[in-house]
C-alpha positions, 0 to 999 in steps of 0.5 A: 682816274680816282679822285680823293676828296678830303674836305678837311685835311690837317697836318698831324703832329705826332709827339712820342712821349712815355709817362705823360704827365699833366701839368708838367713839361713832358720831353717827347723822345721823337716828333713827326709831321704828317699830311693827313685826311682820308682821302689823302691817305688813299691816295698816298696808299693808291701811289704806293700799290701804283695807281695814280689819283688826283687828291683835292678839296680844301687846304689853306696858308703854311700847313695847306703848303706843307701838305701839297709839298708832301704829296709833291714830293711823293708824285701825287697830282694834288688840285686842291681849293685854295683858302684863307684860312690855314688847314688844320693841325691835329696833336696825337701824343703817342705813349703808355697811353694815347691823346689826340687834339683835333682842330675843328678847322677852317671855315669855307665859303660858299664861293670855295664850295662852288668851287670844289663841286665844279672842279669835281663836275669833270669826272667821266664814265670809269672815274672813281670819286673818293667821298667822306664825311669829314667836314669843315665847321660849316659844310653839311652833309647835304655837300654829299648829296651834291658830289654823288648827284655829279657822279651819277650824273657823269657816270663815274663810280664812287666810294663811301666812307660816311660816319654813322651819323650820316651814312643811313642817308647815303647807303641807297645811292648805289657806291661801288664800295662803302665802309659801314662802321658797327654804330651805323648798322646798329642805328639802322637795323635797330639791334646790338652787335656785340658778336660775329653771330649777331653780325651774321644774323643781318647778312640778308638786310646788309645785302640789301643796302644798295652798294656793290661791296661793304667793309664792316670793319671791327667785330670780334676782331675782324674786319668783314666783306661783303660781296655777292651774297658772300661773306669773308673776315680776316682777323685784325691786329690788336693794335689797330687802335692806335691808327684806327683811320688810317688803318681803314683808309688803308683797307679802302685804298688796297680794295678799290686799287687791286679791284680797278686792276683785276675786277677780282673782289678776293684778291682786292680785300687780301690786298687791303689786308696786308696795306692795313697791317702794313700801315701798323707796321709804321709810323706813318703809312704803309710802304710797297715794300711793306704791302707786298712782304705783308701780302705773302701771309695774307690768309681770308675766311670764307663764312657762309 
């Protein structure tokens, strides 16, 4: 089973409103709810590609409602921690330009943390744990090191999408898969990587980083992989930055689902490929009619 931890989701409310102005009322040509988080986003894409998951962590109140209805509605198991306090809401208003309004979120007591570790301690040998560095207000990274330490202790697999602000402390703990952002080798190895060239002259010390497979996603327009002393790219659309998480939480779900199934680490970053261009595809997330259409022109460069 994949299991998703988001420990701070939130609802998106997504506004489309051309020429925005400050300090005027502005009229939105069309207005979207989301669910929202990393690991609900792979989730929703695992469900698309037909892998079943298991989404938790924390939500709370009407928009915590809101959420689990949704996953529901799409047939994923949810078993999240229930809180006081309502899940967030996070405004994106899309137009000639784009803003976004992120709520830090609730707080979460120490009895509800107990809570998520102990559900969390039923992962098995051949389980896969989703984990990333989206915290509410009051949680620490240190809550990682206490989710890895259940993993390895009940052999279960794990996945890393850490912030460069927190990844360095992780990155020797052995995930099956971590996204490594450009900031976060940069800190590490101490260098600029302002091109492919720069990026390639560190393939020996990214080998050495202890995670079976890394995505290093955003140079030169590419997004990279990492894998057994190779190295493969594909080239990005240039509107990723308008969905630039969910287009990283596509790539992850697309990898680690077609990887569970064919143990083939190529076909599983053409798959991420094609469920992240599908997502821009959208509004919301990429559908399996979408991932599959997009799939057919998927081309992957070897580099080395």
């Amino acid at each position: 089973m994949i299991y998703t931890v988001t420990m701070n989701p939130s609802v998106e409310f997504v506004t489309g409103v051309s020429d925005f102005q400050l300090n005027q009322i502005n009229t939105s040509k069309f207005d979207l709810m989301l669910p929202s988080g990393k690991g609900i986003n792979v989730s929703r894409i695992l469900k698309q590609l037909g892998l079943p998951s298991i989404a938790t962590g924390f939500t709370g109140g009407y928009t915590g409602e809101f959420i689990e209805d949704w996953l529901k509605r799409e047939d994923i198991k949810s078993e999240f921690i229930d809180i006081d306090d309502n899940t967030r809401i996070n405004v994106q208003i899309i137009g000639d330009t784009n803003s976004t309004i992120e709520s830090k979120g609730p707080s979460i007591s120490h009895q509800k943390l107990q809570e998520l570790l102990y559900y969390l301690s039923r992962v098995k040998e051949g389980d896969i744990v989703f984990l990333s560095t989206s915290f509410p207000r009051n949680i620490t990274e240190s809550v990682i090191n206490r989710m890895i330490a259940i993993c390895k202790s009940n052999k279960a697999n794990f996945v890393m999408d850490i912030d460069e602000y927190y990844l360095e402390e992780f990155l020797e703990q052995g995930p099956i898969l971590s996204n490594v952002s450009v900031k976060c080798l940069e800190h590490i190895f101490k260098t600029d990587i302002k091109s492919e060239k720069d990026l390639l002259d560190l393939k020996d010390k990214i080998f050495s980083i202890n995670s079976k497979f890394i995505i290093v996603p955003f140079v030169d327009n590419k997004v990279y992989l990492f894998a057994n002393k190779e190295i493969y790219s594909f080239a990005i659309n240039e509107k990723y930055n308008e969905k630039k998480e969910p287009y990283i939480d596509s790539i992850i779900a697309g990898f680690i689902g077609t990887y569970i199934r064919t143990s083939d680490y190529l076909e599983s970053f053409k798959m991420g490929n094609a469920a992240a261009n599908a997502t821009l595809k959208t509004k919301d997330l990429a559908k399996k009619y979408q991932i599959k259409n997009m799939y057919e022109n998927i081309e992957i460069q070897k580099l080395n």
